[in-house]
KEMAR-553902 format. One record per atom (N, C-alpha, C): residue number from 1; residue in three letters; atom name; x, y, z. Coordinates in nm, 2 decimals. Layout:
% residues N
[NUM, Ala, CA, [X, Y, Z]]
...
END
This chain:
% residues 114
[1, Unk, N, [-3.21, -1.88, -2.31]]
[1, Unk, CA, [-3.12, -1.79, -2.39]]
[1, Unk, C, [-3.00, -1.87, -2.44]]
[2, Unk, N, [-2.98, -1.85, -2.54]]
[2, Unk, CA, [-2.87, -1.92, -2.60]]
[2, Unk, C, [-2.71, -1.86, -2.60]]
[3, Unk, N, [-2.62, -1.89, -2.60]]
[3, Unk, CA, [-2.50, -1.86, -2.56]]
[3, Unk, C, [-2.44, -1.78, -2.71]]
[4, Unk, N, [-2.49, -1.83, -2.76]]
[4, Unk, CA, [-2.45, -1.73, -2.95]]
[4, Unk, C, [-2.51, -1.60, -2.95]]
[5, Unk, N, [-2.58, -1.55, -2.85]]
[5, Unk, CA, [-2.70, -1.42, -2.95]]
[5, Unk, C, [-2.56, -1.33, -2.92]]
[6, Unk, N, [-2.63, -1.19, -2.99]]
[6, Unk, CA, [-2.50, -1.11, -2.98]]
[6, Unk, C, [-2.51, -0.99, -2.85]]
[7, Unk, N, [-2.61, -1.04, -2.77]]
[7, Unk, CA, [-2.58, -0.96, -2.61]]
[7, Unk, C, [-2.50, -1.04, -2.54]]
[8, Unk, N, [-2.49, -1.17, -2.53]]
[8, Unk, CA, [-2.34, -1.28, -2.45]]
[8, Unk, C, [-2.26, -1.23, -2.49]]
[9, Unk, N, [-2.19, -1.20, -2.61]]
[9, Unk, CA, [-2.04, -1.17, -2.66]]
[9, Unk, C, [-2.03, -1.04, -2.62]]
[10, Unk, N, [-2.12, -0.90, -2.64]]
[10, Unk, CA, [-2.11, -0.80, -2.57]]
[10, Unk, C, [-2.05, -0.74, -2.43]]
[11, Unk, N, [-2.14, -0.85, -2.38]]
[11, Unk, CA, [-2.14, -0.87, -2.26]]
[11, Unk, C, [-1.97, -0.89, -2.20]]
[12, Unk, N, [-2.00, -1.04, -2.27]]
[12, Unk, CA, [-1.83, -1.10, -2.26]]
[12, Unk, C, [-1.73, -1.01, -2.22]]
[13, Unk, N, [-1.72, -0.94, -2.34]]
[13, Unk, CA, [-1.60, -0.84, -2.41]]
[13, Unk, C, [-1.58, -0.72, -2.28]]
[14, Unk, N, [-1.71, -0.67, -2.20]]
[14, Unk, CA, [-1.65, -0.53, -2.15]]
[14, Unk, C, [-1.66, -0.64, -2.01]]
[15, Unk, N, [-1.67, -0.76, -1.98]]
[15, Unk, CA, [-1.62, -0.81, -1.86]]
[15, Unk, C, [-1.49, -0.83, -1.84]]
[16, Unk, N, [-1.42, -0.86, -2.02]]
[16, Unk, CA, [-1.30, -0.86, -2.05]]
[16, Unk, C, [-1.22, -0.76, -2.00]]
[17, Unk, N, [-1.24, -0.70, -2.02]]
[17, Unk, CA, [-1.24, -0.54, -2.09]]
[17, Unk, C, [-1.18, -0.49, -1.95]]
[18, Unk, N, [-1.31, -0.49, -1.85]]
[18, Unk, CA, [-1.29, -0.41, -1.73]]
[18, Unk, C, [-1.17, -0.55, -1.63]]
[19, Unk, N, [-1.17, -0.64, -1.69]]
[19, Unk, CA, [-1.10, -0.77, -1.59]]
[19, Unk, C, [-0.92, -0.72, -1.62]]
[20, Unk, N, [-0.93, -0.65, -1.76]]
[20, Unk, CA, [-0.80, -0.65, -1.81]]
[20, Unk, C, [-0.75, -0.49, -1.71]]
[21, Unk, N, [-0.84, -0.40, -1.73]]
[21, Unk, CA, [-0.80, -0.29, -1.68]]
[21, Unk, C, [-0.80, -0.32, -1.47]]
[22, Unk, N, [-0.86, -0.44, -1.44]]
[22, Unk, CA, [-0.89, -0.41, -1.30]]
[22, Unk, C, [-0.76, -0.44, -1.20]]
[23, Unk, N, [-0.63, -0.43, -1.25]]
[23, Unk, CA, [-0.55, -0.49, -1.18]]
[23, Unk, C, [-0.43, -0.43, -1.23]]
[24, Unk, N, [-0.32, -0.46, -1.16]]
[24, Unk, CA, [-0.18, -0.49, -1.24]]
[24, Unk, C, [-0.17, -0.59, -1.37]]
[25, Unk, N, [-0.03, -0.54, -1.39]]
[25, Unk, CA, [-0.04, -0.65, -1.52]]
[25, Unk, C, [0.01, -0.77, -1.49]]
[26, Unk, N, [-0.04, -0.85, -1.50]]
[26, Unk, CA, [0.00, -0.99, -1.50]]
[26, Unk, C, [-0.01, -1.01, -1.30]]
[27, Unk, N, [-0.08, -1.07, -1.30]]
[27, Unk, CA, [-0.15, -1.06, -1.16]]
[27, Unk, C, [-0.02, -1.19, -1.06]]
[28, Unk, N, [-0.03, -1.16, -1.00]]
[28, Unk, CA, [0.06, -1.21, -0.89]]
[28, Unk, C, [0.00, -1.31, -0.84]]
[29, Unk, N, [-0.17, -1.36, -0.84]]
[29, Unk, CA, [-0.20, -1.46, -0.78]]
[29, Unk, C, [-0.32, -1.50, -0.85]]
[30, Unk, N, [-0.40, -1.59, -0.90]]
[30, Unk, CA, [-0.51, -1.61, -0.97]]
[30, Unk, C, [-0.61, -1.53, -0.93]]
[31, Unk, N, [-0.68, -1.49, -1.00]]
[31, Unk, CA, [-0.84, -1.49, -0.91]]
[31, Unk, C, [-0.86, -1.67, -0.87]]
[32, Unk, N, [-0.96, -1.63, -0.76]]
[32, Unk, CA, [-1.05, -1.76, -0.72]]
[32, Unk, C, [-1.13, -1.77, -0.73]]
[33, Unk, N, [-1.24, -1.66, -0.78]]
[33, Unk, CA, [-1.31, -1.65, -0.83]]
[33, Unk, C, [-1.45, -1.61, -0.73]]
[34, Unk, N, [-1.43, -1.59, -0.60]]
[34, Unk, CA, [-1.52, -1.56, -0.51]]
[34, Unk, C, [-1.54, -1.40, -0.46]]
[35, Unk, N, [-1.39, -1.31, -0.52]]
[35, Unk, CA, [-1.39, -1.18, -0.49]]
[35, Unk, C, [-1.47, -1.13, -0.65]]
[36, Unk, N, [-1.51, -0.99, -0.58]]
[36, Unk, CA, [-1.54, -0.93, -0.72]]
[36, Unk, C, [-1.45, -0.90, -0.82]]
[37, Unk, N, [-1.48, -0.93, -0.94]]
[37, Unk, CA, [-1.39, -0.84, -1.03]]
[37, Unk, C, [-1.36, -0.74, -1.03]]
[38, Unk, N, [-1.42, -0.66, -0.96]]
[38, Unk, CA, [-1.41, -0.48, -0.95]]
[38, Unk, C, [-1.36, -0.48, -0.82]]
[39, Unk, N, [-1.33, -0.59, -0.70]]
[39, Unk, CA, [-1.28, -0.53, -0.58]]
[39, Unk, C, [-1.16, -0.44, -0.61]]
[40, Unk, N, [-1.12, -0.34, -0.49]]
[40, Unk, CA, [-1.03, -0.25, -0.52]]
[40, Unk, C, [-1.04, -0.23, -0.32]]
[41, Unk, N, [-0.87, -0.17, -0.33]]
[41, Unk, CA, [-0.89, -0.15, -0.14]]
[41, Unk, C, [-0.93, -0.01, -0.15]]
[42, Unk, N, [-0.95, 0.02, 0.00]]
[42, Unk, CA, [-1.01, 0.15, 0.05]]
[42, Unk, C, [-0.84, 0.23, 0.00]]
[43, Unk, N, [-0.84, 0.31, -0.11]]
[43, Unk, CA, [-0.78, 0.42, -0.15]]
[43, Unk, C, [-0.72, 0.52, -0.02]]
[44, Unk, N, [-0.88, 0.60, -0.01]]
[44, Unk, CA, [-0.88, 0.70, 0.10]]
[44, Unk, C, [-0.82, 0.64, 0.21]]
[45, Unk, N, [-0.85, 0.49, 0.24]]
[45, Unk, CA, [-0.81, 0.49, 0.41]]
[45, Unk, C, [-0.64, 0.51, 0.41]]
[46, Unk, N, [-0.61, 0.45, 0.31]]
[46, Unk, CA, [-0.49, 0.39, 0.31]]
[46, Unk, C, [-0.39, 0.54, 0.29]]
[47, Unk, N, [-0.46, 0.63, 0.19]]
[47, Unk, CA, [-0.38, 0.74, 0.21]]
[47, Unk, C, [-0.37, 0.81, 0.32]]
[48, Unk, N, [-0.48, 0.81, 0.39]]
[48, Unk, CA, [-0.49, 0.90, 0.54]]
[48, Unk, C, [-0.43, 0.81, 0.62]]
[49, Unk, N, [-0.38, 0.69, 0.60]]
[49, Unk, CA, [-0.29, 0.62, 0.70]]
[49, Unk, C, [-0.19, 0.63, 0.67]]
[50, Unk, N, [-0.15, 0.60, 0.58]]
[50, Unk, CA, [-0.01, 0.67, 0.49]]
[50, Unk, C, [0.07, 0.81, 0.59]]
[51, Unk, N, [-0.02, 0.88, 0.51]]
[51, Unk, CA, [-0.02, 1.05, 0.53]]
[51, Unk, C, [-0.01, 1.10, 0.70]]
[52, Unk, N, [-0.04, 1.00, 0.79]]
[52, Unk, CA, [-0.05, 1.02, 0.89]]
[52, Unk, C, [0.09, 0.95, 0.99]]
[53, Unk, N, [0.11, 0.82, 0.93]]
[53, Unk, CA, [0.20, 0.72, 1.02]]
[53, Unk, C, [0.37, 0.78, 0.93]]
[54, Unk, N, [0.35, 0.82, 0.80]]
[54, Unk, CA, [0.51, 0.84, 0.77]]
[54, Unk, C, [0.55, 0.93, 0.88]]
[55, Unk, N, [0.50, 1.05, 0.88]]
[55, Unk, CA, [0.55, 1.16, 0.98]]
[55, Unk, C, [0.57, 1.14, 1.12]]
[56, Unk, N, [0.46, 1.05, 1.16]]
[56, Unk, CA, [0.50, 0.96, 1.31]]
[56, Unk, C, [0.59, 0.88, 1.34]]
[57, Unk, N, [0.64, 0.73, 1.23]]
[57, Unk, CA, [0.75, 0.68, 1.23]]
[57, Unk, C, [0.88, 0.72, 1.20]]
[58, Unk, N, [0.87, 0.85, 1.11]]
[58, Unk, CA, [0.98, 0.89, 1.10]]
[58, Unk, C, [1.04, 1.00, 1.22]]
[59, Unk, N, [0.98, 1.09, 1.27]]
[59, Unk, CA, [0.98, 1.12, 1.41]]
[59, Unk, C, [1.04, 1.04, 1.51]]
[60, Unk, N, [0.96, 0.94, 1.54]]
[60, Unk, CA, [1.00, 0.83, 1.59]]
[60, Unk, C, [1.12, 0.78, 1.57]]
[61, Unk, N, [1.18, 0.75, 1.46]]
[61, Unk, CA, [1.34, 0.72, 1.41]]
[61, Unk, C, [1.41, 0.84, 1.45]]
[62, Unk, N, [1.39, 0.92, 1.46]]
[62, Unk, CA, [1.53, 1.03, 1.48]]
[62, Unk, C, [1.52, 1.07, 1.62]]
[63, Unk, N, [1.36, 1.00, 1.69]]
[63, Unk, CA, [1.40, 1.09, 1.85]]
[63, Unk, C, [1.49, 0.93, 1.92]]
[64, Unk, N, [1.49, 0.84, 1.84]]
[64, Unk, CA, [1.55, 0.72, 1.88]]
[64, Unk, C, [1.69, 0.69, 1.84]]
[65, Unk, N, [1.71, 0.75, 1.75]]
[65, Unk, CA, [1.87, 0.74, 1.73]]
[65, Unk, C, [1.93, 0.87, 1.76]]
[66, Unk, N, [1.84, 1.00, 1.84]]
[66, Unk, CA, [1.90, 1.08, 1.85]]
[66, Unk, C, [1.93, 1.01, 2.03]]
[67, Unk, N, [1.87, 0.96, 2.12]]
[67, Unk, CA, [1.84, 0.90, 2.17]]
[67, Unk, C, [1.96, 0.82, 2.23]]
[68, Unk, N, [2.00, 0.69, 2.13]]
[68, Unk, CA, [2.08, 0.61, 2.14]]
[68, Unk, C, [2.20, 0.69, 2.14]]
[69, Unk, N, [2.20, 0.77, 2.07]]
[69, Unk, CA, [2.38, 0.86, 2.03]]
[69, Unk, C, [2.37, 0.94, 2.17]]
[70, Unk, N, [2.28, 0.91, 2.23]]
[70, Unk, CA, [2.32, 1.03, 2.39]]
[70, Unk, C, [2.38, 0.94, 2.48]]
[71, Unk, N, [2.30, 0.80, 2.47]]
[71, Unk, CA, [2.28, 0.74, 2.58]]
[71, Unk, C, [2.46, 0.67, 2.62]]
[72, Unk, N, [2.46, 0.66, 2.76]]
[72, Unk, CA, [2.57, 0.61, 2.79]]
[72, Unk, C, [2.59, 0.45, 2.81]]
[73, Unk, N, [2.72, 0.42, 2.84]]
[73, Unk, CA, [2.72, 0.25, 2.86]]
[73, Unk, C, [2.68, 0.25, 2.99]]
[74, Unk, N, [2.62, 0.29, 3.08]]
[74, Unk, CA, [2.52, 0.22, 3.23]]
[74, Unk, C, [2.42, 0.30, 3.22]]
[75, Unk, N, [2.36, 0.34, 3.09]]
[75, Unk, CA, [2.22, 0.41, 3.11]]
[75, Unk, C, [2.11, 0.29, 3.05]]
[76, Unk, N, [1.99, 0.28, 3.11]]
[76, Unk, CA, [1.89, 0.24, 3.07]]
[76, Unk, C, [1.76, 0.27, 3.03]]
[77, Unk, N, [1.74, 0.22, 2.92]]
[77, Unk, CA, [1.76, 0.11, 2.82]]
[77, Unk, C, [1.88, 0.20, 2.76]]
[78, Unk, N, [1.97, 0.05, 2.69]]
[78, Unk, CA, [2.08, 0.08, 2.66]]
[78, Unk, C, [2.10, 0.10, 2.54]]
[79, Unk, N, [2.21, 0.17, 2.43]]
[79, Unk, CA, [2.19, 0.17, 2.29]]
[79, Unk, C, [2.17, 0.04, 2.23]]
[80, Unk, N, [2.21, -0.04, 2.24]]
[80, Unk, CA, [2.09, -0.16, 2.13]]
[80, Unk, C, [2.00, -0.17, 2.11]]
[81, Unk, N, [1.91, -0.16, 2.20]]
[81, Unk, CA, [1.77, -0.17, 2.20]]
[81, Unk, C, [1.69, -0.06, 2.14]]
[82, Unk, N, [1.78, 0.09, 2.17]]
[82, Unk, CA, [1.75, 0.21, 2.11]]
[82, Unk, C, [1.72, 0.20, 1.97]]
[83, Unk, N, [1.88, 0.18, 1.94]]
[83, Unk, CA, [1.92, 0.16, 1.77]]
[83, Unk, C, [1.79, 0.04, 1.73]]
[84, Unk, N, [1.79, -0.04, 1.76]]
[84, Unk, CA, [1.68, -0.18, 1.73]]
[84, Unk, C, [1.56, -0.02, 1.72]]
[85, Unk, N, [1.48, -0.02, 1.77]]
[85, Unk, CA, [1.40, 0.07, 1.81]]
[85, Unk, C, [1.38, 0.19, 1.69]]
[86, Unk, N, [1.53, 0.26, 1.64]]
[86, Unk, CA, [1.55, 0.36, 1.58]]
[86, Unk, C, [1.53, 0.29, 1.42]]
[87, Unk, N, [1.59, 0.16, 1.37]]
[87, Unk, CA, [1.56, 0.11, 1.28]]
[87, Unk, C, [1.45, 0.01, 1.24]]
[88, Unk, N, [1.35, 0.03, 1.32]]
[88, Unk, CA, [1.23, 0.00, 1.29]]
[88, Unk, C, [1.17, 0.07, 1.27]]
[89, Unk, N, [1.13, 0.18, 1.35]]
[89, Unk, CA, [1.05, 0.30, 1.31]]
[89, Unk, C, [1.12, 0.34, 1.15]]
[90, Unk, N, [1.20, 0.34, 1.14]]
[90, Unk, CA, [1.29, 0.40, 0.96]]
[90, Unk, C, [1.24, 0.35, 0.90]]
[91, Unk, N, [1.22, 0.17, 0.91]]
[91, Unk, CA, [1.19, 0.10, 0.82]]
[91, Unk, C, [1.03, 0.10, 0.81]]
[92, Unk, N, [0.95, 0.11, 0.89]]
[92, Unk, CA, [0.79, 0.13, 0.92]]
[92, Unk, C, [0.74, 0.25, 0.81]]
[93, Unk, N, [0.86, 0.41, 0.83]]
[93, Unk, CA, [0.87, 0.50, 0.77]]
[93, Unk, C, [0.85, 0.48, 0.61]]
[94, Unk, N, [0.95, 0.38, 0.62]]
[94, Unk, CA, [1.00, 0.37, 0.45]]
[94, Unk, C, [0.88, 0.30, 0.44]]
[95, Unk, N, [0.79, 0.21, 0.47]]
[95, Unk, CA, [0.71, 0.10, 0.43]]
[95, Unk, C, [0.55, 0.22, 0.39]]
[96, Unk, N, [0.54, 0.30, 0.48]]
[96, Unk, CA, [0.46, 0.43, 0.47]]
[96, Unk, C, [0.47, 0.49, 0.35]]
[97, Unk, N, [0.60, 0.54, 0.31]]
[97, Unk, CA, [0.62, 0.61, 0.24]]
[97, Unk, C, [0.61, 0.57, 0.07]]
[98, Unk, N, [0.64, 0.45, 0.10]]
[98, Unk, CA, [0.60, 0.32, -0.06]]
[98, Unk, C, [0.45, 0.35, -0.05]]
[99, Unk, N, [0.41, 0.31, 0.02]]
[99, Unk, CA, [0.24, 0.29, 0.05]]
[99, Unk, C, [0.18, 0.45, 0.01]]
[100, Unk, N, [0.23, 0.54, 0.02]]
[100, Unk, CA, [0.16, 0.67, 0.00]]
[100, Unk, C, [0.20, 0.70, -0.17]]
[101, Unk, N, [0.32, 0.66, -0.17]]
[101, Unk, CA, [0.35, 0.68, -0.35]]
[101, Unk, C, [0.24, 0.58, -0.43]]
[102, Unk, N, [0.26, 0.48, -0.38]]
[102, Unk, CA, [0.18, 0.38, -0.44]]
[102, Unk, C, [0.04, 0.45, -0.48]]
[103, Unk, N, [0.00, 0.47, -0.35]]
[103, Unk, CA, [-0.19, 0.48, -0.32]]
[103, Unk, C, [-0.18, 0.62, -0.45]]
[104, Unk, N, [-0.10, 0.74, -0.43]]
[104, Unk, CA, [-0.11, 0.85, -0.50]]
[104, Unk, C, [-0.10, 0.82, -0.68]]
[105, Unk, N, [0.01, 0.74, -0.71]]
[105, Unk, CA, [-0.04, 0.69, -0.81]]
[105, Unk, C, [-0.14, 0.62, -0.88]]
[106, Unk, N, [-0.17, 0.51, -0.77]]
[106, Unk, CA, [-0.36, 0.45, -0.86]]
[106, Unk, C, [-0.42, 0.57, -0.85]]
[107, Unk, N, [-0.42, 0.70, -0.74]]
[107, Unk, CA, [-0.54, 0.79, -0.72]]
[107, Unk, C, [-0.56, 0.88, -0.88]]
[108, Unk, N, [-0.41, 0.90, -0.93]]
[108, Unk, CA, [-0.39, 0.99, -1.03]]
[108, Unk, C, [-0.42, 0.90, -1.17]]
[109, Unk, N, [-0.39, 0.78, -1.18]]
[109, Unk, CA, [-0.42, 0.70, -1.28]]
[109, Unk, C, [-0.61, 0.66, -1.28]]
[110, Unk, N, [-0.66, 0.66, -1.19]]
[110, Unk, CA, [-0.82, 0.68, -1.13]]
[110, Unk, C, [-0.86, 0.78, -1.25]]
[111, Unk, N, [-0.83, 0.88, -1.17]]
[111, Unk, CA, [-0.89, 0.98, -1.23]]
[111, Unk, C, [-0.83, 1.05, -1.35]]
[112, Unk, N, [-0.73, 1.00, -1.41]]
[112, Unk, CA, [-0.65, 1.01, -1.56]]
[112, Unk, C, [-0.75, 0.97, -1.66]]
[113, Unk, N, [-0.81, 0.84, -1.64]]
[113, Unk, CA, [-0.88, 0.70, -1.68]]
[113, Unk, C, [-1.04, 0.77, -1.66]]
[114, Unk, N, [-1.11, 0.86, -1.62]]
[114, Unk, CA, [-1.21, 0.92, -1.63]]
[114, Unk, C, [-1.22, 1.04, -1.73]]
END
């Protein structure tokens, strides 16, 4: 088969085509060329993890700084380790909470694009 006929350039064009739509713009890391073009992550998992861990870490942050604000200086565990404790879970929270905006926007742009 020769590389001129006009099913190669066809071809070409919607591998273009789908390579340009398959990602962000301007990709953050080359392909290497051993993933598929069309890889994509698990959507669904990621929202039901999302959807599930915001409401737990954030819970988690307020029964721990509610927590640390009781606790006295000879009680154990002491507030630092609380507060440490209370600002992880927030920050876990917030990292959830990106991750579910995120996922909900490819899901809406998904199916905008159909």
């Amino acid at each position: 088969m020769s590389t001129s006929s006009p099913g190669h350039h066809g071809g070409e064009r919607v591998r273009r085509a789908r390579r340009a739509h398959s990602g962000t713009v301007g990709r953050r890391f080359p392909r290497s060329g051993t993933e598929p073009a069309t890889a994509q992550s698990p959507l669904g998992l990621r929202l039901i993890l999302s959807g599930v861990f915001l409401p737990v870490f954030g819970a988690a942050a307020v029964v721990f700084a509610m927590w640390a604000a009781r606790s006295g200086p000879g009680d154990d565990p002491g507030r630092g380790p609380l507060i440490v404790l209370a600002v992880v879970c927030g920050v876990l929270a917030l990292l959830a909470a990106a991750d579910l905006l995120v996922v909900l926007r490819r899901l809406r742009h998904e199916r905008g694009a159909r």
